[in-house]
N, C-alpha and C positions, 0 to 999 in steps of 0.2 A: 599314700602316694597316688593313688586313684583316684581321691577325692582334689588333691592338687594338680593332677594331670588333665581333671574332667576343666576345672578351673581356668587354666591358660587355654586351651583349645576353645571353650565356649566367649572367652574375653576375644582370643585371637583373630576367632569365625566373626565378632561382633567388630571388632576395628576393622574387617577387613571389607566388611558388606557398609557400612557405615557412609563409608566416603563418596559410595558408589550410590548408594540410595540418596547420598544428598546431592552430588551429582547431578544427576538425575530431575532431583524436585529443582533446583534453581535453574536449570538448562531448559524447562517446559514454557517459561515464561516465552521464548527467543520460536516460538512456535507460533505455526494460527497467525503470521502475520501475511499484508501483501500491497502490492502497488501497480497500479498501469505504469506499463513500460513502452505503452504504445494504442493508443495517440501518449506521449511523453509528458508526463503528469509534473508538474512544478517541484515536487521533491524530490523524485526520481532525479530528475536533471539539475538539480543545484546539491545532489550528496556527492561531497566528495569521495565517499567510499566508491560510488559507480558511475558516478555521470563526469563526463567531462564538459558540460556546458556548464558547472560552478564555475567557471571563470567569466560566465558573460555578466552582463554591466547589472543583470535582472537579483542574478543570484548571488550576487554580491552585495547589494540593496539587500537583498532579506535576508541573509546572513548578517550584517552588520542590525537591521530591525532585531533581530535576534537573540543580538548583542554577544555574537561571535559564533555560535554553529547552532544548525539545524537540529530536529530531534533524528533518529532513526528514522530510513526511507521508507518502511515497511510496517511503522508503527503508528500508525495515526489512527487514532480507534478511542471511540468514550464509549462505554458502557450504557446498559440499562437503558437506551434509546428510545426502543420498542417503536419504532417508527414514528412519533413524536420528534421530527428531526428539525421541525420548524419553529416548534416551542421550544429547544432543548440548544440548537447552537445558535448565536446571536448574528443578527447584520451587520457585515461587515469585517465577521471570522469566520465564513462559510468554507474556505480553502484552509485556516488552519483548524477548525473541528471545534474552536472556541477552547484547543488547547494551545500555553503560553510557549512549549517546546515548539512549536513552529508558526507565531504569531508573524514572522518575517513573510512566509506566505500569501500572507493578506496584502501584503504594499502592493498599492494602485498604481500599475503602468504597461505599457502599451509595448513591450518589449522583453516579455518571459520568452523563452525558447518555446516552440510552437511546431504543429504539425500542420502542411496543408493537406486540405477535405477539398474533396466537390461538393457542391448542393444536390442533394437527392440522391445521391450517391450512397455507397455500401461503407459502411464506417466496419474496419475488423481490430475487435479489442486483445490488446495481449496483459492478461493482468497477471502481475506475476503472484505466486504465492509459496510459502514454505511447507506444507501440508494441506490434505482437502478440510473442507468444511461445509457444510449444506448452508443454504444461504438463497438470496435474490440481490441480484445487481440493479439497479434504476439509473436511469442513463439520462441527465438533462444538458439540454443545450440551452443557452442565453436567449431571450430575446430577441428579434430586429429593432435595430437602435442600443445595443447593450453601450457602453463606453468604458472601455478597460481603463481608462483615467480617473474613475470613480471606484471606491471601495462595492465590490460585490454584495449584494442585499440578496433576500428570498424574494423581492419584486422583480429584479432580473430574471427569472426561470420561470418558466411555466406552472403551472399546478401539478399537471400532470408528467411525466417523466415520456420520452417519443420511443422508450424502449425498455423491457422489462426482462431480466433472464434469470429465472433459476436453477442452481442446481447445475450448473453447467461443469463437464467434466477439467479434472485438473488431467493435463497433458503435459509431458516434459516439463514439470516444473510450475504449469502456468493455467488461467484461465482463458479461451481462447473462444470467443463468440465472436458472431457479427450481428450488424442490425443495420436501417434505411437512415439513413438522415434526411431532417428535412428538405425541403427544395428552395426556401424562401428566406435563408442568409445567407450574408455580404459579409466580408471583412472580416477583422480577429473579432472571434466571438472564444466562449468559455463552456469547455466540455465538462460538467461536473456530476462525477459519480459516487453514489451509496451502495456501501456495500452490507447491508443488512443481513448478522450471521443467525440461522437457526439454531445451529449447533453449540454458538457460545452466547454470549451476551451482548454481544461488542457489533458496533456498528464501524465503518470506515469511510470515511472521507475522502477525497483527493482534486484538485483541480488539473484539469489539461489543456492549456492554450491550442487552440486551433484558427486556420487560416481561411477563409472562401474565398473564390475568387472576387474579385470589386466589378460590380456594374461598369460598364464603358463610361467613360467620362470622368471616373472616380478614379484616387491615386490610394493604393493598397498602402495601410500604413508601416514602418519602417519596422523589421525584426529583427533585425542584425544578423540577417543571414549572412555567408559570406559568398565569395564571387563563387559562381558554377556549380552554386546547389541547386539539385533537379528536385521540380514539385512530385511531391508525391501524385501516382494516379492511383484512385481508390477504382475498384469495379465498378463497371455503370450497371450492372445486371440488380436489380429493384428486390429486395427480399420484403415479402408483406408481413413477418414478423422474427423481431430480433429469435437468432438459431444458436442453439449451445453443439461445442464440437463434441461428437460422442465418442472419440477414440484415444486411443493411447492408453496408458497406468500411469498412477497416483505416483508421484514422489516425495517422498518425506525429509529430503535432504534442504536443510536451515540454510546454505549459503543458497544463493541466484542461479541457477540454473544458467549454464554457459549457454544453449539452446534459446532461451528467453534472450539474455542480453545481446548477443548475436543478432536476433531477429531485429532490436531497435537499433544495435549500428548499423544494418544493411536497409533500414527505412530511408528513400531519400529526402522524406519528406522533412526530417524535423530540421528546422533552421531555428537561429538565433543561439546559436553557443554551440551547434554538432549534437548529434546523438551519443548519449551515455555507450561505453567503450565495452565490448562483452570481457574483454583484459583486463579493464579495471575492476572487475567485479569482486566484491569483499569473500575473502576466506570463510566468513561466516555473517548469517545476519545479527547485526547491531541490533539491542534493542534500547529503546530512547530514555534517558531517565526524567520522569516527571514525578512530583510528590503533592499530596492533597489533592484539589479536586482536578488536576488534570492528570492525574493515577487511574485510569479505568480496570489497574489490576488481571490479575491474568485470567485467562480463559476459564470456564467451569472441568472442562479434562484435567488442566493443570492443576487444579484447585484438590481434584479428589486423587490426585496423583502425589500431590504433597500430604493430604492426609495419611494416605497408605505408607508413605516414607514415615511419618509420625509413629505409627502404631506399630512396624517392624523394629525401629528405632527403640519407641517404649520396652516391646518386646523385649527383646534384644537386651538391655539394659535390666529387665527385670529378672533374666534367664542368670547374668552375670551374679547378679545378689543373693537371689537365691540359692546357686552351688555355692558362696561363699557361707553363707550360714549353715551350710552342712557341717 
């Protein structure tokens, strides 16, 4: 009777942790992701999970490239990078990461939803993220002469990046620096940043339209802003090297932080389809589904996190066998 009773209890305890350990291993994948939500990154603003500029004429175009939806806003990351980022994603998929889940990204035009900058001015980043991660942020601006009417190459950007941050504290949800922007462009140029992680493998992507003001005599080109949106004013106070915010606690919570998405609808700057809605924000983060090589696979945490679900599992199953053969 004992050796029956030891029986159901050790099966019982094992169904009962089982669901919970695996749980667990397939929910780590939906971790370690993140996005600028401010300058308003081209994904950010065409997911329909958060952004309410998917309905402009931009995000619609790359959704349709896409051949009907975007990947996850917060998922654009390819592995094993190692800073090799020029050899590793191709010209002309530098905004999708040279992944096919958001190859729409890449369409050439002069009318993605956009943030206005001043030149010289204080650029302040909101990146949003689901958890910390150590890491460096690289911050490039386009060229003078850039033409968003041509597909995005590594010949548009600089070599060097006009700002570098790492390490920078996660605060309500989000990464939150600043850094100088240059003083010597005009017009829609292209904010594009890397987000190279220490702590996993994964590198991340993302493009952000942005606006300068146009030299006198020049016509600013058209964004689709609508009537009585106010430009953004950035600080004019000159910072001589990009600043990580040192305050706040870490948050581990997977959906968007209401605080983060807040901050990008009360930006006046972003035109061309409005600022993603902090209401709209998803219940939880989406994560993108891609297979073969545009799989960069989960984070190295997740990876020994599932193992450990493995070997309690094993366990667990071999505890079961063994009271049986008593």
């Amino acid at each position: 009777m004992r050796r029956t009773t030891a029986h159901r209890t050790a099966a019982l305890a094992f169904a009962a942790v089982s669901p919970l350990l695996l749980g667990l291993w397939t929910a780590g994948p939906t971790q370690a992701h993140g996005a600028p939500t401010d300058p308003v990154s081209r994904l950010y603003a065409c997911s329909p999970d958060v952004g309410t500029a998917s309905r402009s004429a931009a995000c619609r175009a790359a959704v349709a490239a896409n051949g009907g939806r975007l990947g996850a806003f917060d998922n654009l990351r390819v592995a094993n990078v190692d800073g090799r980022d020029r050899q590793t994603i191709p010209d002309g998929e530098l905004c999708s990461g040279g992944l096919s889940a958001y190859k729409g990204l890449d369409v050439a035009r002069a009318d993605w939803p956009s943030t206005r900058v001043a030149p010289g001015g204080t650029l302040r980043m909101t990146y949003v993220s689901t958890i910390p991660h150590k890491g460096t942020f690289k911050l490039y601006l386009t060229k003078p002469g850039y033409d968003p009417s041509q597909p995005l190459t590594w010949a548009d950007l600089p070599q060097r990046p006009f700002a570098e941050v790492k390490d920078p504290a996660l605060t309500d949800g989000a990464y939150r620096f600043s850094a100088k922007l240059p003083a010597d462009r005009t017009g829609r140029q292209l904010l594009y940043t890397i987000w190279q992680n220490s702590s996993t493998p994964d590198t991340y992507y993302s493009c952000s339209d942005v606006v300068f003001p146009e030299r006198a005599g020049t016509k600013e080109p058209s964004s689709g802003a609508s009537a009585g949106t106010a430009p953004k004013t950035p600080s004019s106070s000159p910072s001589a090297s990009a600043t990580a915010s040192a305050s706040g606690s870490a948050s581990a919570s997977p959906s968007v932080p209401a605080s983060a998405a807040a901050s990008v609808s009360a930006s006046a700057g972003v035109v061309g389809g409005g600022a993603p809605s902090a209401a709209a924000g998803p219940a939880s983060t989406p994560v993108a589904s891609t297979t073969g090589a545009d799989d960069s696979g989960p984070s190295a945490p997740v990876l020994a996190g599932g193992a450990a679900a493995v070997l309690v599992l094993t366990g667990g199953a071999a505890l079961v066998l063994r009271l049986r053969s008593r």
